[in-house]
DSSP file (Angstrom, degrees, kcal/mol; ACC not computed):
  #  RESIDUE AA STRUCTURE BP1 BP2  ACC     N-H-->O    O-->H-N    N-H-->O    O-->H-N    TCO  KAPPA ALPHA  PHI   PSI    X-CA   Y-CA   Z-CA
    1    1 A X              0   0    0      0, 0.0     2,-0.4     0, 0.0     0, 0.0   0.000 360.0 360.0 360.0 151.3   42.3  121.8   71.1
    2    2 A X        -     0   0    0      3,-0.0     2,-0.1     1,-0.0     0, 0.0  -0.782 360.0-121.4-112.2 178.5   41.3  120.7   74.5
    3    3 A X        -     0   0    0     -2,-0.4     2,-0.3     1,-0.0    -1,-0.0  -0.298  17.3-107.7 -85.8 165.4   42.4  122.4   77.2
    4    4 A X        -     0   0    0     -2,-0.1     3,-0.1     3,-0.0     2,-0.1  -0.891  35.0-125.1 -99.7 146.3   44.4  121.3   80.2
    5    5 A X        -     0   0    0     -2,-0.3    -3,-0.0     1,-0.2     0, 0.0  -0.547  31.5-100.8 -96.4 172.1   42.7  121.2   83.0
    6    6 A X        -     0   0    0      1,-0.2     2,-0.2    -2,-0.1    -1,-0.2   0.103  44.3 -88.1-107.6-179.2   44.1  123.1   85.7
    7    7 A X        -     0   0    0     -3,-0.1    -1,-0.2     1,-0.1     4,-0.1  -0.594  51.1 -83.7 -84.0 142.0   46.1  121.6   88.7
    8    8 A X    >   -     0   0    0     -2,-0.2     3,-2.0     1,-0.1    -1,-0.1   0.077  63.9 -72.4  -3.4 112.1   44.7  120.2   91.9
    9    9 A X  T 3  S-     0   0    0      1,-0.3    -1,-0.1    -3,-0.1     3,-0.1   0.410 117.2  -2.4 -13.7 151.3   44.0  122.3   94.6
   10   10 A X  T 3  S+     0   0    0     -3,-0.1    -1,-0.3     2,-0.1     3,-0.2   0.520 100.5 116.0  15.5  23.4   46.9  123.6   96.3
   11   11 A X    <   +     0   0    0     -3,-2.0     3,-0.0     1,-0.2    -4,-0.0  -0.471  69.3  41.2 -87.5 165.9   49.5  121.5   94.0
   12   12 A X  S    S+     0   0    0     -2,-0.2     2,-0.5     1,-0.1    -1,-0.2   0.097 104.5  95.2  76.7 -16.3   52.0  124.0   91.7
   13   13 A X  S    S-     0   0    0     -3,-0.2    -1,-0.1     1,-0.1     3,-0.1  -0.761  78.1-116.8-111.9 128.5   52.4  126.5   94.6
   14   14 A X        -     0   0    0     -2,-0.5     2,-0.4    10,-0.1    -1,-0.1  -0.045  51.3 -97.0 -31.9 160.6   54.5  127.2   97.3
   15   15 A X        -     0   0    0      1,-0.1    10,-0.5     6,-0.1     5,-0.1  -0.851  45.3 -89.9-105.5 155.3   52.9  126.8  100.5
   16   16 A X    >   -     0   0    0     -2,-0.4     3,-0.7     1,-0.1     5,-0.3   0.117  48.8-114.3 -30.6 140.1   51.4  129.6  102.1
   17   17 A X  T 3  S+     0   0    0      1,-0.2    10,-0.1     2,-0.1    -1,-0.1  -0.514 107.6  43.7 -83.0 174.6   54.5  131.1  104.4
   18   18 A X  T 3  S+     0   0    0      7,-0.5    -1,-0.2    -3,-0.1     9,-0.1  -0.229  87.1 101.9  97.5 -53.5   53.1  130.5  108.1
   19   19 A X  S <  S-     0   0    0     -3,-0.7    -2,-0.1     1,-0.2    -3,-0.1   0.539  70.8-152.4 -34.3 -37.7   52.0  127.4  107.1
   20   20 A X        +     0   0    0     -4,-0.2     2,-0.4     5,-0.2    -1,-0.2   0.633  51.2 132.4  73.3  29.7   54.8  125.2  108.7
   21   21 A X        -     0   0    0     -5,-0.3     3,-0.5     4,-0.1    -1,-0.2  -0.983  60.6 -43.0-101.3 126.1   54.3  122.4  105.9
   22   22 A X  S    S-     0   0    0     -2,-0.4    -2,-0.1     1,-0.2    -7,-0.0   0.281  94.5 -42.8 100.5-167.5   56.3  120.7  104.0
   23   23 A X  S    S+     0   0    0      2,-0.0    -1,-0.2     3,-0.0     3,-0.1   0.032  98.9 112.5-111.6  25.0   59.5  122.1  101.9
   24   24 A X  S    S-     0   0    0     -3,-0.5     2,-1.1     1,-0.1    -8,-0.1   0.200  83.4 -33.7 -71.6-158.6   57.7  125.2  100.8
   25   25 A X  S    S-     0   0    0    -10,-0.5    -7,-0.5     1,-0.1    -5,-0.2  -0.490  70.7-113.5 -59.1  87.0   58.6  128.9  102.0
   26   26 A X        -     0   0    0     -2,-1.1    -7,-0.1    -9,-0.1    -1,-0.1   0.234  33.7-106.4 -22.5 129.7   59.9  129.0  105.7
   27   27 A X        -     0   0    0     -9,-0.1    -1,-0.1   -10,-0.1     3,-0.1  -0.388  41.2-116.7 -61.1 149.1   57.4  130.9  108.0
   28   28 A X        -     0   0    0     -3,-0.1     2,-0.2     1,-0.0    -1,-0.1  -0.199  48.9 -83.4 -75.4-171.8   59.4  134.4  108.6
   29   29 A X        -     0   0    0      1,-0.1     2,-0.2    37,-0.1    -1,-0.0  -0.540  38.4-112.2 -83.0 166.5   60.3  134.7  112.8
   30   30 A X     >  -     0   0    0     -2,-0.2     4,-0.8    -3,-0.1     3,-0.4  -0.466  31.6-104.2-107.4 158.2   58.3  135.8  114.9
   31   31 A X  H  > S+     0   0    0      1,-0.3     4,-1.6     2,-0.2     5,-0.1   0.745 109.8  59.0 -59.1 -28.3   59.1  138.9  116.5
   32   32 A X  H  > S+     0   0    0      1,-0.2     4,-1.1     2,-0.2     5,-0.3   0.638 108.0  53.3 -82.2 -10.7   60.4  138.0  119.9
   33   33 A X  H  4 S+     0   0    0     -3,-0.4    -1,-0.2     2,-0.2     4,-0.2   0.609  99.8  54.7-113.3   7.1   62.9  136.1  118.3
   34   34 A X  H  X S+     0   0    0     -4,-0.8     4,-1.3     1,-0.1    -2,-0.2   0.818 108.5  46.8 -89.9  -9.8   64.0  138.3  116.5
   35   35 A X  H  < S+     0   0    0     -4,-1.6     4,-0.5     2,-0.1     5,-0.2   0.875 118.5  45.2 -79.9 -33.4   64.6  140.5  119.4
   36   36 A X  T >X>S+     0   0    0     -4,-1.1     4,-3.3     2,-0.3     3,-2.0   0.971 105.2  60.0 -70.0 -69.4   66.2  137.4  121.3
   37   37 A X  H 3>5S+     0   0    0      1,-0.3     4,-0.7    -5,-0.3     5,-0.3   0.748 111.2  45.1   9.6 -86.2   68.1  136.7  118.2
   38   38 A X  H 3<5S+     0   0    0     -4,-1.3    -1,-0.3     2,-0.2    -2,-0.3   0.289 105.8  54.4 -29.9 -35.3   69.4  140.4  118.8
   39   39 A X  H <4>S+     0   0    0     -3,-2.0     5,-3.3    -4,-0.5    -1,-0.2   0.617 104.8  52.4-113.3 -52.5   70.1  140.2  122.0
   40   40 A X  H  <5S+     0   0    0     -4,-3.3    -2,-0.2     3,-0.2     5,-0.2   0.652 112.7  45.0 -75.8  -7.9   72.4  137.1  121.8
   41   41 A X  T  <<S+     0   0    0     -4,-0.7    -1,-0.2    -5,-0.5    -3,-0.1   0.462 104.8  63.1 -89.5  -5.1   74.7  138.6  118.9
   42   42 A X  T   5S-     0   0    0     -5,-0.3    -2,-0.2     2,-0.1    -3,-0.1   0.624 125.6-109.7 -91.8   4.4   74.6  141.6  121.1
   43   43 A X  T   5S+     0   0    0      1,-0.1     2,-0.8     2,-0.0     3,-0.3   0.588  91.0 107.6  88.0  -0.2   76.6  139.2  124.2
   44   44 A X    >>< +     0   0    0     -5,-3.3     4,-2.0     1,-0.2     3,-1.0  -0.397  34.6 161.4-119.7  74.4   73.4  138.9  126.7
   45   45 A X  H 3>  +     0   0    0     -2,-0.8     4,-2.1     1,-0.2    -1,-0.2   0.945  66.4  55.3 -49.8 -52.6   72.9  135.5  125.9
   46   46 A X  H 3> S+     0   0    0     -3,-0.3     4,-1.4     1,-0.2    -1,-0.2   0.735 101.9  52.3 -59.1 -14.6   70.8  135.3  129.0
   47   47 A X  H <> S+     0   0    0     -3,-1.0     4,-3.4     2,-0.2    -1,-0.2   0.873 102.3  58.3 -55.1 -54.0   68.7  137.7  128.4
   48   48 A X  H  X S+     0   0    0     -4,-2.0     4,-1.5     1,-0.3    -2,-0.2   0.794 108.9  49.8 -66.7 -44.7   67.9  136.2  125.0
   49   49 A X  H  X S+     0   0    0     -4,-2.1     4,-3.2     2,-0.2    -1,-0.3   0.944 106.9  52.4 -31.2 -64.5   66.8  133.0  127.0
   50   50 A X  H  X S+     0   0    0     -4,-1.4     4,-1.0     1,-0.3    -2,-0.2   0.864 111.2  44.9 -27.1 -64.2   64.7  134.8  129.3
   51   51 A X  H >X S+     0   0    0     -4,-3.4     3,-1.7     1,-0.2     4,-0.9   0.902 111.2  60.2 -55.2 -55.9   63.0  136.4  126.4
   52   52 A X  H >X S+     0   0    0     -4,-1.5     4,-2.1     1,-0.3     3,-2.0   0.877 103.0  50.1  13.3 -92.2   63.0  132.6  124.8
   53   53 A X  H 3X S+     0   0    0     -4,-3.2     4,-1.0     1,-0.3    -1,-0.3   0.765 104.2  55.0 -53.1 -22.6   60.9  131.0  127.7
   54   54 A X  H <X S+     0   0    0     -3,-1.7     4,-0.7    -4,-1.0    -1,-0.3   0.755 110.3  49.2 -83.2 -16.3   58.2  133.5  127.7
   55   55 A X  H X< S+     0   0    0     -3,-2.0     3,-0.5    -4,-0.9    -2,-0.2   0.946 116.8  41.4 -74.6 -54.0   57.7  132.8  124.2
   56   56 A X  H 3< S+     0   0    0     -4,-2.1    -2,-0.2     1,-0.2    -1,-0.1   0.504 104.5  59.6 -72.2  -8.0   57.7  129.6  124.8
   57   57 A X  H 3< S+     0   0    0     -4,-1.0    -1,-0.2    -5,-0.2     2,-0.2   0.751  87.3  98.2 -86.6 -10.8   55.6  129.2  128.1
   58   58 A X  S << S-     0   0    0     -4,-0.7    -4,-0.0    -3,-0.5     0, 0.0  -0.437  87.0 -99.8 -74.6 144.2   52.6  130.8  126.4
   59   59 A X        +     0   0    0     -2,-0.2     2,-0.2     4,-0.0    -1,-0.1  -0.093  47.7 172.9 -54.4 149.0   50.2  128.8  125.2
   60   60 A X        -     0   0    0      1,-0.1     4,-0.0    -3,-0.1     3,-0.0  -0.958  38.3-132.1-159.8 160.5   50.0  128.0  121.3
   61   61 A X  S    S+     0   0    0     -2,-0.2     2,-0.3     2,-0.1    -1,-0.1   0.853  95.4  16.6 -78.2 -44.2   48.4  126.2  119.3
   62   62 A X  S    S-     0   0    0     -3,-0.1     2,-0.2     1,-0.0    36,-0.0  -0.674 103.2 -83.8-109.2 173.9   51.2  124.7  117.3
   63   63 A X        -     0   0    0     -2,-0.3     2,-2.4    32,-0.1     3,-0.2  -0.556  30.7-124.4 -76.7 156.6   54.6  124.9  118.7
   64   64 A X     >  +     0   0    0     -2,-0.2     4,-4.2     1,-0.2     3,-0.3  -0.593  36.4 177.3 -97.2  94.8   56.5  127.9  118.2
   65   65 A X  H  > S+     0   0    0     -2,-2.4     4,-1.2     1,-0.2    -1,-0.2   0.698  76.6  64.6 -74.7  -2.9   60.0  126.2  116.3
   66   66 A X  H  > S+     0   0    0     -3,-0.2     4,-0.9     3,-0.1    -1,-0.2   0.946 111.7  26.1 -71.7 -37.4   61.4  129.3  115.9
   67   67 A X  H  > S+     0   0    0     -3,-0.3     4,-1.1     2,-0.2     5,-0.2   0.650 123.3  51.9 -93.8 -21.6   61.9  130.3  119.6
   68   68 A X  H  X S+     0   0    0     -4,-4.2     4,-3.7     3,-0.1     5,-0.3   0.971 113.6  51.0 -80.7 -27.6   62.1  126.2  121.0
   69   69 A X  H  X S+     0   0    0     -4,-1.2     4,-1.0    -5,-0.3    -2,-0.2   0.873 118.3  34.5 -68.9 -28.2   65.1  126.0  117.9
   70   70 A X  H  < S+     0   0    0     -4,-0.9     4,-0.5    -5,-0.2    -1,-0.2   0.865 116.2  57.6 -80.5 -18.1   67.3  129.3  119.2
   71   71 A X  H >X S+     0   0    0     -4,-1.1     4,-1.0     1,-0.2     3,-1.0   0.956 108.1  45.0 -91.8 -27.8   66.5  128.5  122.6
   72   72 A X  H 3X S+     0   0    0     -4,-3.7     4,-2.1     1,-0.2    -1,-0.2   0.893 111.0  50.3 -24.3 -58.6   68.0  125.3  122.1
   73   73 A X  H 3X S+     0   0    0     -4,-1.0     4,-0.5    -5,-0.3    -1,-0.2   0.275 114.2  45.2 -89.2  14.5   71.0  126.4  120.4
   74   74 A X  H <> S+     0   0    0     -3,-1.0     4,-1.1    -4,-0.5    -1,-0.2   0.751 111.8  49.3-104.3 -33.0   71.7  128.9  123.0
   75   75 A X  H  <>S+     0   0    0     -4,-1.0     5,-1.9     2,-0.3    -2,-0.2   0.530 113.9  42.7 133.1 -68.4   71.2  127.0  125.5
   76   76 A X  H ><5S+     0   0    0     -4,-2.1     3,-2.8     3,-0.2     4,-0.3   0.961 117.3  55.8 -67.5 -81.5   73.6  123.9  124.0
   77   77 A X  H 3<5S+     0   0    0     -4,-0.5    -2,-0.3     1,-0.3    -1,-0.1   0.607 107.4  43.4 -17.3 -46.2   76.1  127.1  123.1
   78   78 A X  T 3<5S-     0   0    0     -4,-1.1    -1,-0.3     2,-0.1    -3,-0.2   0.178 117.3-118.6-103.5  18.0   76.2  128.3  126.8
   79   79 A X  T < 5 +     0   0    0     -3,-2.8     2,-0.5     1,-0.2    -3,-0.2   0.715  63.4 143.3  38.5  44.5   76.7  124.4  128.1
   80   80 A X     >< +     0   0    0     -5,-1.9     4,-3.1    -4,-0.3    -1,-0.2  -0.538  10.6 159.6-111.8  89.5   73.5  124.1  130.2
   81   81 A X  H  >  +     0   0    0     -2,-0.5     4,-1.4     2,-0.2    -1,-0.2   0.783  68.7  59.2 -77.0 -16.1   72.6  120.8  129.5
   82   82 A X  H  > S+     0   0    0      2,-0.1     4,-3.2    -3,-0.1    -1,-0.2   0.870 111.3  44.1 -72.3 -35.8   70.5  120.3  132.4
   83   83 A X  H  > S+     0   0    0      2,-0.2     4,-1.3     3,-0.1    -2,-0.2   0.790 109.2  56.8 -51.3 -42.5   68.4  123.3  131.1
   84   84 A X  H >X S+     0   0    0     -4,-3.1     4,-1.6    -9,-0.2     3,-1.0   0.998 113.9  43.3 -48.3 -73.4   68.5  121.8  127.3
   85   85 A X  H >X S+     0   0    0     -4,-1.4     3,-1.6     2,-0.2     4,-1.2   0.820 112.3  50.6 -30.7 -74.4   66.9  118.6  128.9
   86   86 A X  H 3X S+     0   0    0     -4,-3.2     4,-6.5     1,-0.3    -1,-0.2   0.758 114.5  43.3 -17.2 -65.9   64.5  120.5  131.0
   87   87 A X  H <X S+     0   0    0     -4,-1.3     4,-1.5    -3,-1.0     5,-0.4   0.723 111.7  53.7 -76.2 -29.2   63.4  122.4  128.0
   88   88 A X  H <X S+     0   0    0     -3,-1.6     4,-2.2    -4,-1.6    -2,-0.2   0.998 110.2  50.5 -60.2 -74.6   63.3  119.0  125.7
   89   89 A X  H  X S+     0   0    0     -4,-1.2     4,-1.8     1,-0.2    -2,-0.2   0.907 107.9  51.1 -33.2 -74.4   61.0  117.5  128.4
   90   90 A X  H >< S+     0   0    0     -4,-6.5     3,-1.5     1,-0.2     4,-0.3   0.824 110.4  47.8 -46.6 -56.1   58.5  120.7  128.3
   91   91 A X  H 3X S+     0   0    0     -4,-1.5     4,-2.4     1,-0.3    -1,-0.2   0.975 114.5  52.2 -70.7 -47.6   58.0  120.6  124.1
   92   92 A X  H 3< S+     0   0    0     -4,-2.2    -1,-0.3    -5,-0.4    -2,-0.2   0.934 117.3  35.1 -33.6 -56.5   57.4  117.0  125.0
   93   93 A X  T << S+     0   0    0     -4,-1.8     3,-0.5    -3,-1.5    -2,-0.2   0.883 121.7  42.9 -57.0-105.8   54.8  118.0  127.6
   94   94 A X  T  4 S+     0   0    0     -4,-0.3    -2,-0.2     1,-0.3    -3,-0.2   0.356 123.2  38.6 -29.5 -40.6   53.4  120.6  126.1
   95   95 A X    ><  +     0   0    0     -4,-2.4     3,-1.4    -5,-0.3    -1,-0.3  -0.332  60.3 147.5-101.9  34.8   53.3  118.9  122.7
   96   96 A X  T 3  S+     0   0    0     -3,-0.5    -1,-0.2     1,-0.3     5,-0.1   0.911  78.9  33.0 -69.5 -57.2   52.4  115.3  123.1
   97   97 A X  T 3  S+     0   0    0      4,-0.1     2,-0.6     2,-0.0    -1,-0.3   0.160  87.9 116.5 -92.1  28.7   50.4  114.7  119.6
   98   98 A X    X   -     0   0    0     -3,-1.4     3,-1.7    -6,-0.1     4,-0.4  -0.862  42.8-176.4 -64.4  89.3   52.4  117.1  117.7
   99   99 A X  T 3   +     0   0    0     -2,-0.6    -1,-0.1     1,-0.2    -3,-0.0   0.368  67.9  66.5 -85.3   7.1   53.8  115.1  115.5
  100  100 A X  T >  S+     0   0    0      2,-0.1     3,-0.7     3,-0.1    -1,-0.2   0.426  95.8  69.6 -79.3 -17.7   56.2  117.9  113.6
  101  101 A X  T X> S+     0   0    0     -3,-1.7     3,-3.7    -6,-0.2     2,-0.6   0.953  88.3  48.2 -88.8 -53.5   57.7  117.9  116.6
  102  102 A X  H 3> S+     0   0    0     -4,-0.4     4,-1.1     1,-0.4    -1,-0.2   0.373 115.0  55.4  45.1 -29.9   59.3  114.5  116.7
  103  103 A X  H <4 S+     0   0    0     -3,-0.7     4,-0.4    -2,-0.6    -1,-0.4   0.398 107.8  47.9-111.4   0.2   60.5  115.7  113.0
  104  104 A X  H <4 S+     0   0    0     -3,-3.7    -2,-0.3     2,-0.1     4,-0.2   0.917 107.7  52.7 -65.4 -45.5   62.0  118.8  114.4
  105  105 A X  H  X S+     0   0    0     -4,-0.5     4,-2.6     2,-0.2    -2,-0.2   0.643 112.2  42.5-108.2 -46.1   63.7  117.3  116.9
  106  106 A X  H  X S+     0   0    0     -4,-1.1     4,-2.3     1,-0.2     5,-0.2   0.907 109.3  58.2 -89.4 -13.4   65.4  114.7  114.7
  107  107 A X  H  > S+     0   0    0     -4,-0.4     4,-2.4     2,-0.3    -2,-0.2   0.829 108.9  45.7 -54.9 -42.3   66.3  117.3  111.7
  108  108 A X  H  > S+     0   0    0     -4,-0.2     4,-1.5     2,-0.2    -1,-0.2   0.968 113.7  50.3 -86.9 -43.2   68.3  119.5  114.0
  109  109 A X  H >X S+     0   0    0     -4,-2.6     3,-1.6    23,-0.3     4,-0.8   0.952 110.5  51.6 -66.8 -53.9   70.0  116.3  115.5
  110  110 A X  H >< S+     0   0    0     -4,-2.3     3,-0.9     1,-0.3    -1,-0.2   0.796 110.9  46.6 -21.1 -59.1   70.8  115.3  112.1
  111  111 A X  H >< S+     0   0    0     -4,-2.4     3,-0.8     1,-0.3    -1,-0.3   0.785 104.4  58.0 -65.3 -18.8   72.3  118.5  111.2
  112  112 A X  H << S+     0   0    0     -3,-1.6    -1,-0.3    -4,-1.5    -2,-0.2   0.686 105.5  48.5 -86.8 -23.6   74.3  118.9  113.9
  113  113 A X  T << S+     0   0    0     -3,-0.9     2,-0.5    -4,-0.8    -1,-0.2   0.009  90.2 102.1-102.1  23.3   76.1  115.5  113.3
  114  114 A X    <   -     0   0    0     -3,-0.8     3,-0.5    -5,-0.2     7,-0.2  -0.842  56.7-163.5 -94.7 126.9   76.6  116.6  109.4
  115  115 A X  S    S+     0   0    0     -2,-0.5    -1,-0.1     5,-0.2     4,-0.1   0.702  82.3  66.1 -96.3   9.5   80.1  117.8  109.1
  116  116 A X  S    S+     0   0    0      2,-0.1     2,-0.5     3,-0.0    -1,-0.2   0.644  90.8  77.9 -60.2 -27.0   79.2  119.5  105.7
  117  117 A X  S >  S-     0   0    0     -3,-0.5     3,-2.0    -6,-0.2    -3,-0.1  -0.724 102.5 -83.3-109.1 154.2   77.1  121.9  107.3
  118  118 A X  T 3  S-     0   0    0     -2,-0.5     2,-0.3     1,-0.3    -1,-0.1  -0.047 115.7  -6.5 -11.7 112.5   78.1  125.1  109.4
  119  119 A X  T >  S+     0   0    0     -4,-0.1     3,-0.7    -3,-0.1    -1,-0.3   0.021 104.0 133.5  87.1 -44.7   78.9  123.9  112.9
  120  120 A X  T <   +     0   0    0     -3,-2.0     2,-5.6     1,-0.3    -5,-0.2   0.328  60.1  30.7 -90.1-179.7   77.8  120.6  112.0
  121  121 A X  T 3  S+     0   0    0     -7,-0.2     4,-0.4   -10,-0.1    -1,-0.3   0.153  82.8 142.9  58.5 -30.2   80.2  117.4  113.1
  122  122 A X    X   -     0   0    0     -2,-5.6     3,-2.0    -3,-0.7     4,-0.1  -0.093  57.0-117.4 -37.3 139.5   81.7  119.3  116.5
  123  123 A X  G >  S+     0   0    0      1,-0.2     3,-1.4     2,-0.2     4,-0.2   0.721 110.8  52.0  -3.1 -77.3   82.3  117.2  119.3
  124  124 A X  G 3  S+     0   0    0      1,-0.3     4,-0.3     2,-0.2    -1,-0.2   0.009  91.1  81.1 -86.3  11.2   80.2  118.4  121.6
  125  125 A X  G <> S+     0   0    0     -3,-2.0     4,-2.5    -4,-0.4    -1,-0.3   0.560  79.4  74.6 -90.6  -9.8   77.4  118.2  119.1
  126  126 A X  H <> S+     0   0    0     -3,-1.4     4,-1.6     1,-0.2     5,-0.2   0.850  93.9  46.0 -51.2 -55.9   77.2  114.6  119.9
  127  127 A X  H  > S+     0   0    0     -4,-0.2     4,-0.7     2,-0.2    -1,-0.2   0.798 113.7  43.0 -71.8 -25.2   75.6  115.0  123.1
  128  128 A X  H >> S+     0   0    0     -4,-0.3     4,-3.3     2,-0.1     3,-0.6   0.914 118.4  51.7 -81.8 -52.4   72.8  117.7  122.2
  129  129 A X  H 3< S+     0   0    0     -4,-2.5    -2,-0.2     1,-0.2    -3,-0.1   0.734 107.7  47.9 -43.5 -25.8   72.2  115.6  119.2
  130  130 A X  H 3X S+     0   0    0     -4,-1.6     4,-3.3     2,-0.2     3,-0.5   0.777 107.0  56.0 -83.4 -24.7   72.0  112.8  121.1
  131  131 A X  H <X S+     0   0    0     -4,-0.7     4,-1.5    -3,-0.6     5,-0.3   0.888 114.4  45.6 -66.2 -47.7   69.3  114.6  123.7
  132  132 A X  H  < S+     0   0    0     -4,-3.3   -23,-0.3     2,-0.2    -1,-0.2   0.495 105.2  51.4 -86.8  12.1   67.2  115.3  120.7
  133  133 A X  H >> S+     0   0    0     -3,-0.5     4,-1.2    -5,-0.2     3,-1.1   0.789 114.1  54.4-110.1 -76.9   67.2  111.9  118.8
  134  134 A X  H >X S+     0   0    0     -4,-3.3     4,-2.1     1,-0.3     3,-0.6   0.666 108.5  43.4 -30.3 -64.7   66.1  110.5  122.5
  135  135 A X  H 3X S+     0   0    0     -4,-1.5     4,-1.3     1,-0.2     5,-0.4   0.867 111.7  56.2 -52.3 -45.6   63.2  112.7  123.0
  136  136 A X  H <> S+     0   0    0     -3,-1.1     4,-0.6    -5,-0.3    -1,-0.2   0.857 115.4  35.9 -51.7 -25.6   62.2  112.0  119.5
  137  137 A X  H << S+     0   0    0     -4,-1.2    -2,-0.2    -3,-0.6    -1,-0.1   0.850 128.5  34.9 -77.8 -65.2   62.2  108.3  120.1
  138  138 A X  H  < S+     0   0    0     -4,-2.1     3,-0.3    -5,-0.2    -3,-0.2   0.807 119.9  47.6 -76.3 -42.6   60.8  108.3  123.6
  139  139 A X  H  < S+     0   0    0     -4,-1.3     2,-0.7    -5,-0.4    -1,-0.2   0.876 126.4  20.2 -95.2 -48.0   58.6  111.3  123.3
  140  140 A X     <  +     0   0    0     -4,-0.6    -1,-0.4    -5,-0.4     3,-0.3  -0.958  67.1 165.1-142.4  94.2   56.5  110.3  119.5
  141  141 A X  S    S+     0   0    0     -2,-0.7     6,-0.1    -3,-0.3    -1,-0.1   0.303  76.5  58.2-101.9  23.4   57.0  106.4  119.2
  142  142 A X  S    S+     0   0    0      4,-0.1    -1,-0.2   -43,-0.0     2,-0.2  -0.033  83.8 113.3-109.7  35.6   54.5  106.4  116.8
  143  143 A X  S    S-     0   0    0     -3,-0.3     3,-0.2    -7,-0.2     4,-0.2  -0.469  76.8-123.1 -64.9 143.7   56.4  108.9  114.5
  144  144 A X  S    S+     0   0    0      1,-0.2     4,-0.3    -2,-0.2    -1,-0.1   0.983 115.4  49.8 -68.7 -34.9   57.7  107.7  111.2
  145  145 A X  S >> S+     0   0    0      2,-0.2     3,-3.8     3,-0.1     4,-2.7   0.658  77.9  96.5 -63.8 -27.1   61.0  108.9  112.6
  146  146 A X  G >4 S+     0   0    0      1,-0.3     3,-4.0     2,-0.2     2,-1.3   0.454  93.0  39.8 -50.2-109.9   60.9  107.2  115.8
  147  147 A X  G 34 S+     0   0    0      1,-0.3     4,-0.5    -4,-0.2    -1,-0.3   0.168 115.8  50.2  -6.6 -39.8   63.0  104.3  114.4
  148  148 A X  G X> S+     0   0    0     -3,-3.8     4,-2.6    -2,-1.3     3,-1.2   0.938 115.7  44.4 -63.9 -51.6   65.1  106.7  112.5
  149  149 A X  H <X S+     0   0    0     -3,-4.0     4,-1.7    -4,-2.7    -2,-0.2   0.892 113.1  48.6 -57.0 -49.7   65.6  108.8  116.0
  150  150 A X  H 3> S+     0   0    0      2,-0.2     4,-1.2     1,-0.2    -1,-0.3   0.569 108.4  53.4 -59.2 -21.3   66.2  105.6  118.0
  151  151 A X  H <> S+     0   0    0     -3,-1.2     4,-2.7    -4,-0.5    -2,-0.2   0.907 112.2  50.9 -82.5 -61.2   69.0  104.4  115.0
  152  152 A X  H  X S+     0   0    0     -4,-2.6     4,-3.2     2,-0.2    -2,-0.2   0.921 109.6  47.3 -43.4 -55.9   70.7  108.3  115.8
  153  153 A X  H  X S+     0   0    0     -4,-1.7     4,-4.3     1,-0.3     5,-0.5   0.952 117.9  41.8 -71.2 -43.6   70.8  107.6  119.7
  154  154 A X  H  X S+     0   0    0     -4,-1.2     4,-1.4     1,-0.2    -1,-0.3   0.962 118.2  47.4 -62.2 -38.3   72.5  104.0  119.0
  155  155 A X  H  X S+     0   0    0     -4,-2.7     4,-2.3     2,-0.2    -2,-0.2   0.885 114.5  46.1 -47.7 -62.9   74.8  105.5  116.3
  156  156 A X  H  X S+     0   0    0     -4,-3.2     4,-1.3     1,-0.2    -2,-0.1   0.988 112.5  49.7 -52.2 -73.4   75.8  108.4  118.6
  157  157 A X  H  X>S+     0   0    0     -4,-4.3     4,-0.9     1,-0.2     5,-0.7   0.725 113.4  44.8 -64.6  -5.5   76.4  106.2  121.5
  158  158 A X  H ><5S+     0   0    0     -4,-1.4     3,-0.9    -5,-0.5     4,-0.3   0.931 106.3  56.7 -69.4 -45.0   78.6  103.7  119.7
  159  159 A X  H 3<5S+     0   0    0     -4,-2.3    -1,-0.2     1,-0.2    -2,-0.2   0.719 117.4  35.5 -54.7 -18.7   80.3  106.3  118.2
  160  160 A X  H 3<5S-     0   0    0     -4,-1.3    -1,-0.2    -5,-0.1    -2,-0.2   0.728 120.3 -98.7-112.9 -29.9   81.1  107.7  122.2
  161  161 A X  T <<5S+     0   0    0     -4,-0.9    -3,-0.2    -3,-0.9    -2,-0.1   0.728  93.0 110.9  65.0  70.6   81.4  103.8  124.0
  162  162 A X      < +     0   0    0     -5,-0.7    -4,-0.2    -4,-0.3    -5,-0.1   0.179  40.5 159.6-167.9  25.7   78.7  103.4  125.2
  163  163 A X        -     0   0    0     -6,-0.3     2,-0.3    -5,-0.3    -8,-0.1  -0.014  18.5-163.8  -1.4 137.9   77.0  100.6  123.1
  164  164 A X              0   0    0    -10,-0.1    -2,-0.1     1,-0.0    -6,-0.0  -0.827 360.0 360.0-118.8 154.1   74.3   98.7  124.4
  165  165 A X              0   0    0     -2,-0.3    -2,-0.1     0, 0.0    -1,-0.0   0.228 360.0 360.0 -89.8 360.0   73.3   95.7  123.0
């Protein structure tokens, strides 16, 4: 009998957690958000920012999507959209040829306009969704998404009046 021979390098397996690839095992949090985390169920939402940006001004290699996705959503949650932006701009900066972020960015807008999921479909999810379909678009237009992202922004703002042709 012959044997079968064995599978491809890293094929049959989860991927490593940490890894940040593909629809394997979620990297756990990092510790600082899980203290922020903490801090914003505990009512000192600002705090939990604070902590947020220092995770996120330090240098890294990859981006950290655990602390820019709570600091988002706290951040949308406490209705400082000029801060959202801000902080949309920096992962931009900071991240220009990241191209996971572009797929970050339109995955959370996606969800956010799902009304299946937790949260998902609210109003006022229109407008952060629509802040993160833009920056995906704008930010990585040579992303496979861009097109997808740029389709979100038109979608959104039809949905609002505010067309353009």
């Amino acid at each position: 009998m012959a044997r079968a021979a064995p599978p491809a390098a890293g094929r049959g397996e989860p991927f490593a957690q940490g890894s940040g690839r593909g629809p394997g095992i979620r990297p756990a949090l990092s510790e600082e958000v899980k203290t922020a985390r903490a801090k914003a169920a505990d009512g000192d939402v600002p705090g939990a920012i604070a902590e947020l940006r220092k995770v996120t001004a330090a240098p890294h290699a990859l981006p950290p999507f655990d602390a820019y996705g709570l600091l988002l959503d706290l951040l949308h949650r406490s209705g400082n959209h000029r801060e959202l932006v801000t902080t949309l701009d920096d992962m931009v900066t900071r991240y220009p040829s990241e191209i996971r972020v572009s797929f970050f960015l339109v995955q959370k807008a996606k969800s956010l306009l799902n009304p299946n999921r937790a949260g998902g479909g609210r109003p006022g999810n229109a407008i952060f969704a629509r802040e993160l379909a833009k920056h995906a678009a704008e930010g990585y237009p040579a992303s496979p998404v861009a097109a997808e992202a740029a389709a979100l922004v038109k979608q959104i703002e039809s949905a609002r009046g505010r067309g353009r042709s």
